[in-house]
Residue frames relative to the residue before (quaternion, step in Angstrom):
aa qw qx qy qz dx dy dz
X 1.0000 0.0000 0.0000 0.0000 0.00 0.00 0.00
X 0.5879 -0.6368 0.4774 0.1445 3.36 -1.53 0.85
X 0.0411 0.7957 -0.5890 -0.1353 3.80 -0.01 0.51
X 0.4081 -0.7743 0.4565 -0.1599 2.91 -1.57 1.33
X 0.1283 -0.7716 0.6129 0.1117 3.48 0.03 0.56
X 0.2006 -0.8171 0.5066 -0.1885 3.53 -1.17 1.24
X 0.2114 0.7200 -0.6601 0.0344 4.14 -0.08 0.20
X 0.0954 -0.6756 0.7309 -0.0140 2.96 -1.63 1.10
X 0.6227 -0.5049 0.4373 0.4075 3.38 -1.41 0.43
X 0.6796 -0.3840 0.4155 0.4669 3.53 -1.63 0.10
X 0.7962 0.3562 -0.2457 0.4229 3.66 -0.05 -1.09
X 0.7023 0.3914 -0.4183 0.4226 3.48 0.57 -0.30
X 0.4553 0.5961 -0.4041 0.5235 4.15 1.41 -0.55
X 0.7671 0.4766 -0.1782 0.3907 3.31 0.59 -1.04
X 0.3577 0.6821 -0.3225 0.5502 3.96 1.76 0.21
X 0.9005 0.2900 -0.1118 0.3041 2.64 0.30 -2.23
X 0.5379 0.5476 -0.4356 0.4701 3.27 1.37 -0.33
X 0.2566 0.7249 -0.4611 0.4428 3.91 1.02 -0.19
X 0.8793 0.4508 0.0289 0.1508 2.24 -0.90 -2.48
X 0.7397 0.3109 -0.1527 0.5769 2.78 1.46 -0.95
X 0.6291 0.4510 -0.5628 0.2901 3.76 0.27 0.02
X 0.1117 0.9555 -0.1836 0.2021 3.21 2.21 -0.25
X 0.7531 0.3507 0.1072 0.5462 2.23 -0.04 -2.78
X 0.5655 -0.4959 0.5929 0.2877 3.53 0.57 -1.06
X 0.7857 0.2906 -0.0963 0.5375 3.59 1.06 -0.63
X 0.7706 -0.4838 0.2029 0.3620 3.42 -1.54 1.14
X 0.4782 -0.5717 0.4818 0.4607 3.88 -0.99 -0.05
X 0.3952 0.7148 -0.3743 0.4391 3.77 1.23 -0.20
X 0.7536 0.3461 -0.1686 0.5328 3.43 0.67 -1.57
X 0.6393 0.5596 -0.2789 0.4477 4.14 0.85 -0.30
X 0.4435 0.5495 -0.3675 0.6052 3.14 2.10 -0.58
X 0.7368 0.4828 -0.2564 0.3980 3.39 -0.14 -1.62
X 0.5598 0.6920 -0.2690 0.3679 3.90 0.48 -0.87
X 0.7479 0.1161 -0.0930 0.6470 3.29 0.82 -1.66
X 0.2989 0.4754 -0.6637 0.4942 3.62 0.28 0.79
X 0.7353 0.4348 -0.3040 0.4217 3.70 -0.46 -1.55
X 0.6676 0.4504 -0.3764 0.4581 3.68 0.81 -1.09
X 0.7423 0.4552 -0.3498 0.3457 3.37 0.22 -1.04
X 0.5279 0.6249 -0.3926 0.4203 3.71 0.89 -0.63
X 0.7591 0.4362 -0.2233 0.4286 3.06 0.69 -1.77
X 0.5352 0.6835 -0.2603 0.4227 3.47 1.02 -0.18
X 0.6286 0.4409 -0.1399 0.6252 3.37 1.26 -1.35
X 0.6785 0.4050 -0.3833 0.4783 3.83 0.31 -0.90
X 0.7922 0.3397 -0.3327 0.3825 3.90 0.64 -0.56
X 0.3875 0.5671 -0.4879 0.5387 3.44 1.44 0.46
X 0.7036 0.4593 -0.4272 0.3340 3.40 0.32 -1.15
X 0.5256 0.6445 -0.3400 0.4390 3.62 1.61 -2.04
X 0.8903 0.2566 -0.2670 0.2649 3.76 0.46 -0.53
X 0.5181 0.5433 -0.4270 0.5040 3.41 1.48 0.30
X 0.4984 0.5079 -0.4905 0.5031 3.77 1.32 -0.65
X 0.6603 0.5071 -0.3775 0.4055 4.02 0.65 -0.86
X 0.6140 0.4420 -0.3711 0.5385 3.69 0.48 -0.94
X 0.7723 0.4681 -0.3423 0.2593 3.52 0.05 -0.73
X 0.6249 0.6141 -0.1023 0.4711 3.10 1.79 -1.00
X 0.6536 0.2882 -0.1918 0.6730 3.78 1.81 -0.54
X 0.2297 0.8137 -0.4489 0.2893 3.86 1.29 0.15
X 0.7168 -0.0498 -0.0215 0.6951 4.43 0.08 1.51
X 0.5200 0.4249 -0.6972 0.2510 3.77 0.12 0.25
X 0.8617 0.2086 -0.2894 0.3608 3.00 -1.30 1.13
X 0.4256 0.7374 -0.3895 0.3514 3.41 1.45 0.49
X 0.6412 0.5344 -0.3089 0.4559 3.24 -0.83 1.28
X 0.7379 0.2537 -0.2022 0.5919 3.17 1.34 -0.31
X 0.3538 -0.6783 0.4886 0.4195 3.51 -0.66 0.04
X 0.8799 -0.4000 0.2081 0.1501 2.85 -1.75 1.10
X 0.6055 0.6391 -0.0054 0.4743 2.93 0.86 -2.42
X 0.8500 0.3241 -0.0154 0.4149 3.64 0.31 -1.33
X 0.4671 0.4372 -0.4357 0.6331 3.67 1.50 -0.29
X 0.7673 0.4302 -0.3432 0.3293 4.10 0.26 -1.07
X 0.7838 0.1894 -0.3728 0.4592 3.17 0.65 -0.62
X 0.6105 0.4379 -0.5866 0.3024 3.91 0.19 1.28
X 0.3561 0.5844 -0.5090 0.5221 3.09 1.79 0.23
X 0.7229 0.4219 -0.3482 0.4221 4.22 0.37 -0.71
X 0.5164 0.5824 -0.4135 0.4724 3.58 1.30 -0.78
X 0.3974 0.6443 -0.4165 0.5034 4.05 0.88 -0.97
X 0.8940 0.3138 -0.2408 0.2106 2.77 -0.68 -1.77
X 0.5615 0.6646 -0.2479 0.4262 3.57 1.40 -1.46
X 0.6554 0.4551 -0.2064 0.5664 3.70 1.21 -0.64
X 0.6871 0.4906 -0.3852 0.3726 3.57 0.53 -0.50
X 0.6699 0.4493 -0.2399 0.5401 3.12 1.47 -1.37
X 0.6825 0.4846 -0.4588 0.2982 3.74 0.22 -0.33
């Protein structure tokens, strides 16, 4: 592990000690936590703009309304 030197304001030091006799566990380990959280946060933003970008005009051009209900007409025929 990487050691780190850190300065936080008064009120926000004063959380993490909170936060952390809380949990039960050092203010170190409440540090590390929301790192991991925030990353994981950022990588599934990214996981979902790489999606939007990747389905971006499928189906463009037609109106909405009318692709769904011949997508249901389909079905009504398959099953009969």
């Amino acid at each position: 592990m990487v050691r780190t030197v850190v300065a936080f304001g008064e009120e926000d030091k004063k959380w993490l000690d909170e936060r952390a006799s809380r949990d039960g566990v050092p203010m170190t380990e409440v540090v590390r936590r929301a790192v991991r959280r925030l990353r994981s946060e950022e990588r599934a933003a990214e996981a979902f703009a790489e999606l939007l970008e990747s389905t971006s005009g499928i189906g463009s051009g037609e109106d909405g309304l009318v692709v769904q209900k011949r997508l249901r007409n389909e079905w009504n025929r398959r099953s009969a």
